[in-house]
C-alpha positions in Angstrom: 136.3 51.6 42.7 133.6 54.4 42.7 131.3 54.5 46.1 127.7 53.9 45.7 127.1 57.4 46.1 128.6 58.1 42.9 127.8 54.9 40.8 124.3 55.4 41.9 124.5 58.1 39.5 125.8 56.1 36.5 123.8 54.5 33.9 123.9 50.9 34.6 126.0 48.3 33.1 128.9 49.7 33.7 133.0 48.5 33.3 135.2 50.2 35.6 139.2 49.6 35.4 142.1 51.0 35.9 145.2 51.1 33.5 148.6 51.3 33.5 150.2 54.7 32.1 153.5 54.9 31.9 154.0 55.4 35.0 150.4 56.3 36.4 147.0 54.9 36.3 143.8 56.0 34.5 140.7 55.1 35.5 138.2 54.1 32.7 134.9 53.5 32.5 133.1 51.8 29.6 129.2 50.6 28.8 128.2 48.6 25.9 129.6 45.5 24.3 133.3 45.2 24.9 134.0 43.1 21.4 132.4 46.3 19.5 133.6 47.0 16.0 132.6 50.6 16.7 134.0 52.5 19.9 133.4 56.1 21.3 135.9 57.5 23.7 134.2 61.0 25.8 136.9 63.0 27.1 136.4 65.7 29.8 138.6 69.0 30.6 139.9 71.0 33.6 138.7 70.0 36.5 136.0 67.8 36.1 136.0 63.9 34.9 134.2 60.9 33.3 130.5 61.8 35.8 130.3 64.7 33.0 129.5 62.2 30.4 126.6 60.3 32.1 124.0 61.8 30.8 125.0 61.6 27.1 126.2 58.3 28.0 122.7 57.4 28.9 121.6 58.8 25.5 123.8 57.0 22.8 122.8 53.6 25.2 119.7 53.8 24.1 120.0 54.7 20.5 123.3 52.9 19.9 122.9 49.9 21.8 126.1 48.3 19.8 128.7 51.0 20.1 131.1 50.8 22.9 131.9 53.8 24.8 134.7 54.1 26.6 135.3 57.2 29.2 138.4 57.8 31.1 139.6 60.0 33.6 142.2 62.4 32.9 145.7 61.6 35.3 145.2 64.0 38.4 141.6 64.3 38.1 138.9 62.2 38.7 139.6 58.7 40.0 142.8 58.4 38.1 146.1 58.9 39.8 147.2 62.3 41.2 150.5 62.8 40.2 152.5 66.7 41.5 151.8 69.9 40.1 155.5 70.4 37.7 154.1 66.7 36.3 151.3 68.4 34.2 152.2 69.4 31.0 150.0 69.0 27.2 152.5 66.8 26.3 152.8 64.3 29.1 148.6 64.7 29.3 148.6 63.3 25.9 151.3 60.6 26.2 149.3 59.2 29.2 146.2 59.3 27.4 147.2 58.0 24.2 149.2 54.3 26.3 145.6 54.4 27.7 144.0 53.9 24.0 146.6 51.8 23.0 145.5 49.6 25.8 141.5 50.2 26.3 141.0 50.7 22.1 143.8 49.8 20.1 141.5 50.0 16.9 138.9 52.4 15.2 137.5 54.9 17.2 135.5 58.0 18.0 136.6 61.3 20.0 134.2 63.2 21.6 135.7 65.7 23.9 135.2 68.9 25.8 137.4 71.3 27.6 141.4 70.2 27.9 139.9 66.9 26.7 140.3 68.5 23.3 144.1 69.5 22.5 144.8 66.3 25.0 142.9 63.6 23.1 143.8 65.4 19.5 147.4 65.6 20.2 147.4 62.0 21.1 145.8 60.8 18.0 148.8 62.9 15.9 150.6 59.4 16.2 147.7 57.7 15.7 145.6 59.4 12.8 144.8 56.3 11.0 142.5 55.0 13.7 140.5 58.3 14.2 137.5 57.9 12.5 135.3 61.2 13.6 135.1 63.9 16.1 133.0 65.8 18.3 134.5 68.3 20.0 132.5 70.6 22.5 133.8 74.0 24.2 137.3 73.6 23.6 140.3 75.5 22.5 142.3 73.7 20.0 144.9 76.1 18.6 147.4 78.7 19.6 146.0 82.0 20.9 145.4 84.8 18.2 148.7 87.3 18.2 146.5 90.2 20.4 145.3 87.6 22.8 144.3 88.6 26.4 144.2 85.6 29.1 141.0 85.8 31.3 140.9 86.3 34.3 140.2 83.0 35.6 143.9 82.3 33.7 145.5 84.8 35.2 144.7 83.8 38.9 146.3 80.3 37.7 149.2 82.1 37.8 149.9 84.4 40.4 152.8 83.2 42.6 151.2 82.4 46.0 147.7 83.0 45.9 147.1 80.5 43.2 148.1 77.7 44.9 145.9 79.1 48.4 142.8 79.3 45.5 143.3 76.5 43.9 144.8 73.9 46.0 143.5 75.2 49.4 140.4 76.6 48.7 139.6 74.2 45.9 138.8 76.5 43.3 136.9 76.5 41.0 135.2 73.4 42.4 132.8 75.0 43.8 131.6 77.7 41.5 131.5 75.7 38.0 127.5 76.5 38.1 128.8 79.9 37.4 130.2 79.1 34.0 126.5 77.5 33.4 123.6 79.3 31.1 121.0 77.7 33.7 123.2 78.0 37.0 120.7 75.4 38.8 122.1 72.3 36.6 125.7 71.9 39.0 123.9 72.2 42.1 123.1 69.7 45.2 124.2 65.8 44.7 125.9 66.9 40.8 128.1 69.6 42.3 129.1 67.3 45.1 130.0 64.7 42.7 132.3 66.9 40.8 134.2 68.2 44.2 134.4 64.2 45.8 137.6 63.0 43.7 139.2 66.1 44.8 138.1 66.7 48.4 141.3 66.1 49.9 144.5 69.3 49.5 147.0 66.8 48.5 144.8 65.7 45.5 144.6 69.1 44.0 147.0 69.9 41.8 145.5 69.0 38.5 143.1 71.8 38.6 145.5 74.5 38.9 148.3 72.7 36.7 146.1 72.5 33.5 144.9 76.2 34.3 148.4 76.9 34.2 149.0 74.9 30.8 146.5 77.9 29.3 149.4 79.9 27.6 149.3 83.7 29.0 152.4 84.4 26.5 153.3 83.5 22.8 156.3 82.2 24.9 154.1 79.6 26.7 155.5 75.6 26.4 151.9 74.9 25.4 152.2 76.9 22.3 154.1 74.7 20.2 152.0 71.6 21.2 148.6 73.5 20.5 150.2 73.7 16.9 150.3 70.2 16.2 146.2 69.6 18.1 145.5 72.4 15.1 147.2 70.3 12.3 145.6 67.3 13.6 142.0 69.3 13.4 142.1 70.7 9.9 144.1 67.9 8.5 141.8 65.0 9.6 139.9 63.6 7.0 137.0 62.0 8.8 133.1 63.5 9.9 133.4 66.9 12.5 130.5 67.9 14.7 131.4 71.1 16.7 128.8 71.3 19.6 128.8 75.1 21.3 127.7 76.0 24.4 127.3 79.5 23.3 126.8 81.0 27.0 129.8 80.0 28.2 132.3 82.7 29.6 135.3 81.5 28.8 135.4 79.4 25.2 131.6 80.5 24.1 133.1 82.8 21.2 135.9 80.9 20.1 133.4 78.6 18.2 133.7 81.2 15.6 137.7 80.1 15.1 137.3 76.6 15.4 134.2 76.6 12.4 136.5 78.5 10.4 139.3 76.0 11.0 137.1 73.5 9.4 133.9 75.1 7.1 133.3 71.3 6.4 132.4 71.0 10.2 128.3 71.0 11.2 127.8 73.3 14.3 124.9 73.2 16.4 125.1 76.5 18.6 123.3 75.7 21.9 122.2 78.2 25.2 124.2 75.9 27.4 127.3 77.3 29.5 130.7 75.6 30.0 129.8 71.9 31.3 127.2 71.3 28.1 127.0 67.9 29.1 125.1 68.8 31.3 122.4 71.2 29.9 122.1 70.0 26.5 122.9 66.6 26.5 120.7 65.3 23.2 122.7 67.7 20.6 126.0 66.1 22.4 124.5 62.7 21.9 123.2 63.7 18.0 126.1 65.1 16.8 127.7 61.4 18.1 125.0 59.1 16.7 125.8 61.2 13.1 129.8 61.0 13.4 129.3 57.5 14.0 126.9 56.7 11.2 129.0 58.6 9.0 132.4 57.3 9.6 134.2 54.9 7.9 135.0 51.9 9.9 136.2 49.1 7.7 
């Protein structure tokens, strides 16, 4: 269960569980009426969780008071279990996500995702394309790297033998420096920047954040490769509503909006100032972009 600290933080109203995945435990939250016909699931990335979604959360309560939104927590991060580093793979992410839909929303449904939360939900729903019903996908990566790719530099600490796992694991990078990947720095600061570090405060809980760093491929080679290629397919061969939602100062993923539009020309993009986390700058074009998808998808 969350400490008051945290759900303090939440909009109210609430649902927290946890559910079984083979072989682990994901811990979902959800707001709005549980017998919904219409359901949203927000998906976070690397190495955040389900907080990231509040304030969007907050937003689609109050203009879609009947929607159900469901937000889990990806295994290892978050209040979901923490299974070892060699456990982490695109694969396995997207099995264990895709028993927790089969549990938690076993109809219709919405993605919204940002970060890893994109190949991970997307490769999930390859299985399961007939319930997808729209998409909004924020700051996210969701096809094999171009053939002259460089990783970044953030990547390539993930995998440096020795002082990866000292960075990552026992300093608790990047925890404590996401306000760097932010346009306005000052938005993960104080009580929000604790929030984000809490789940993973203690050394033996850290592996997730330098496992799905490490699931970035830094080679054509890279067992991530071949999985990206099926989130791709699942991307351009969906035939339902696409928001893309950029933050267009973020470091990392703030240029590969121009790869993903061209993916899928059909796709409305709202370019935004926002860094990484978006959620948490520019939450209204997030919760937009939803309201629209969900408007405009077929749900019968």
């Amino acid at each position: 269960m969350l400490p008051d600290h945290l759900a303090r933080q939440l909009p109210a109203g609430y649902r927290e569980h946890s559910v079984a995945t083979l072989g682990e435990r994901m811990h979902v939250l959800e707001w709005g009426p549980a017998s919904a016909e219409r359901t949203v699931v927000l998906v976070h990335g690397n190495p955040t969780w389900g907080y990231l979604w509040r304030k969007v959360v907050a937003l689609l309560l109050a203009r879609e008071p009947a929607v159900r939104l469901v937000v889990p927590d990806l295994i290892g991060l978050g209040m979901s279990s923490k299974p070892a580093l060699e456990a982490h793979r695109l694969v396995q992410h997207a099995r264990w996500f895709g028993a927790m839909l089969d549990a938690v929303v076993p109809g219709p449904l919405v993605i919204a995702a940002q970060d890893w939360g994109g190949p991970i939900s997307l490769h999930a729903m390859a299985s399961r394309m007939k319930r997808l019903r729209g998409l909004v996908l924020g700051n996210t990566a969701i096809s094999p790297p171009h053939a002259k790719f460089k990783p970044t530099l953030f990547h390539r600490l993930s995998q440096l033998p020795i002082a990866s796992d000292l960075l990552f694991r026992r300093l608790g990078f990047p925890l404590g420096a996401l306000h760097l990947s932010q346009g306005d720095r000052s938005s993960i600061r104080g009580e929000v920047a604790a929030a984000y570090r809490w789940p993973l405060r203690r050394f033996e809980d850290r592996a997730a954040p330098l496992a799905l760093a490490r699931m970035v491929p830094n080679s054509h080679e890279h067992p991530s490769v071949a999985e990206l290629r099926i989130v791709q397919h699942v991307f351009e061969t969906a035939e339902v509503p696409i928001r893309l939602v950029w933050g267009m100062k973020d470091p990392i993923l703030g240029r590969v909006i121009t790869h993903i539009a061209r993916l899928r020309p059909d796709a409305m993009v709202t370019q935004t100032s926002a860094g990484h986390f978006l959620q948490e700058e520019v939450p209204e074009p997030l919760a937009d972009a939803i309201v629209d998808v969900v408007q405009r998808a077929s749900w019968s």
